[in-house]
C-alpha positions in Angstrom: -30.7 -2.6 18.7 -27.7 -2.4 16.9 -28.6 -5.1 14.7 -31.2 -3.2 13.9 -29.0 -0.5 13.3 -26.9 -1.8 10.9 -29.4 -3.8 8.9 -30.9 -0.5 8.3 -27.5 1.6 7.3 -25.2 -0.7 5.4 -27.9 -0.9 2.8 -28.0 3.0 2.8 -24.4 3.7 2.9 -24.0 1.0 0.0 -27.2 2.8 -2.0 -25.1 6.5 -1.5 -22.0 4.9 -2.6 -23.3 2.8 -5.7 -25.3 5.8 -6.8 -22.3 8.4 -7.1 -20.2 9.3 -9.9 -16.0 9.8 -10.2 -15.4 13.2 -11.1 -11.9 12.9 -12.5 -9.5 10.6 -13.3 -7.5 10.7 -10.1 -10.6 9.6 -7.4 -12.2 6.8 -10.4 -8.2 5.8 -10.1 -8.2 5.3 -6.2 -12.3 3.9 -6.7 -10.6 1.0 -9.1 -8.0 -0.4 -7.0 -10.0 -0.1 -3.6 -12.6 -2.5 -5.5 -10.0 -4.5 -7.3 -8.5 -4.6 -3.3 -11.8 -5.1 -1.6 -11.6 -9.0 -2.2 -8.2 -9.9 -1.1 -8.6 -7.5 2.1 -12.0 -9.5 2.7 -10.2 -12.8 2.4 -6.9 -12.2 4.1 -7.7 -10.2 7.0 -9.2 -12.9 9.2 -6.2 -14.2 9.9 -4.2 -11.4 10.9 -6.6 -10.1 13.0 -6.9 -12.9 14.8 -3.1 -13.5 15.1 -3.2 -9.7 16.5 -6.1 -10.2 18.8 -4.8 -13.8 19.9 -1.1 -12.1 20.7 -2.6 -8.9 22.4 -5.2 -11.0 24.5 -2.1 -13.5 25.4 0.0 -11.0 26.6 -2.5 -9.0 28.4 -1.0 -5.8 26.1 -1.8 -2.7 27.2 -2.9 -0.1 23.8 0.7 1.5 24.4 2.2 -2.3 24.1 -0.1 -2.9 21.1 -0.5 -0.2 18.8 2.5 -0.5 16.9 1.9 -4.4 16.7 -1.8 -3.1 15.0 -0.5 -0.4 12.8 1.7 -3.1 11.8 -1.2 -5.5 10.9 -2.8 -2.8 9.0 -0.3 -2.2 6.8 0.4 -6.0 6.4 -3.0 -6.8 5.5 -2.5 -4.3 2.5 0.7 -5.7 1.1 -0.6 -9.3 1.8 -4.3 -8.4 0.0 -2.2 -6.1 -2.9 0.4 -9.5 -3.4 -2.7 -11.9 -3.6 -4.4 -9.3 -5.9 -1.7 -9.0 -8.2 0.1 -12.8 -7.7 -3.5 -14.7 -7.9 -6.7 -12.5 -8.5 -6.0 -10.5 -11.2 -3.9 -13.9 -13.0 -7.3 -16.0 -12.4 -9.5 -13.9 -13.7 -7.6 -12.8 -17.0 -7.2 -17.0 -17.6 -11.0 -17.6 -17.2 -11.6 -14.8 -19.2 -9.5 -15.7 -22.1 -11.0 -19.6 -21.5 -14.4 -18.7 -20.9 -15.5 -15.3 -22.3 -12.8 -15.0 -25.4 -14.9 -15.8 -29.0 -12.3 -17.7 -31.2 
């Protein structure tokens, strides 16, 4: 059932979202870098969580014992995804642009 579930709302939720508009400059702002971030948090975040869930499982932690350990991940998974967006990403894609997509 909850297959179900979701194969019928993440196509919803991403047809509300790809369907709206940015008001002002502040939320098409936050919009930009949560898609330029979207990638790198994709990409990075498999490890860390399973470092987390490894550790936690290992120790037998209790929430108490593990919460700071997972607000802690959290925020690491931003500054790792935000460092690999701005020391790789955003580097990559301005070369193949200037190779590939540049007119001379």
């Amino acid at each position: 059932r909850k297959k179900i579930e979701i194969a019928v709302m993440f196509p919803i939720i991403v047809l509300i979202g790809a369907g709206s508009k940015t008001t002002d400059k502040r939320s098409a702002r936050w919009c930009e870098t949560l898609g330029n971030l979207s990638y790198p948090l994709y990409i990075t975040h498999y490890p860390l969580v399973y470092i987390y869930t490894a550790w936690a499982f290992n120790r037998q932690a209790t929430l108490a014992e593990g919460l700071p350990y997972m607000l802690l991940t959290f925020v690491g998974e931003f500054a790792l995804a935000y460092a690999c967006l701005k020391c790789y990403d955003l580097p990559v894609r301005k070369w193949l642009t200037e190779r590939f997509l540049k007119k001379k």
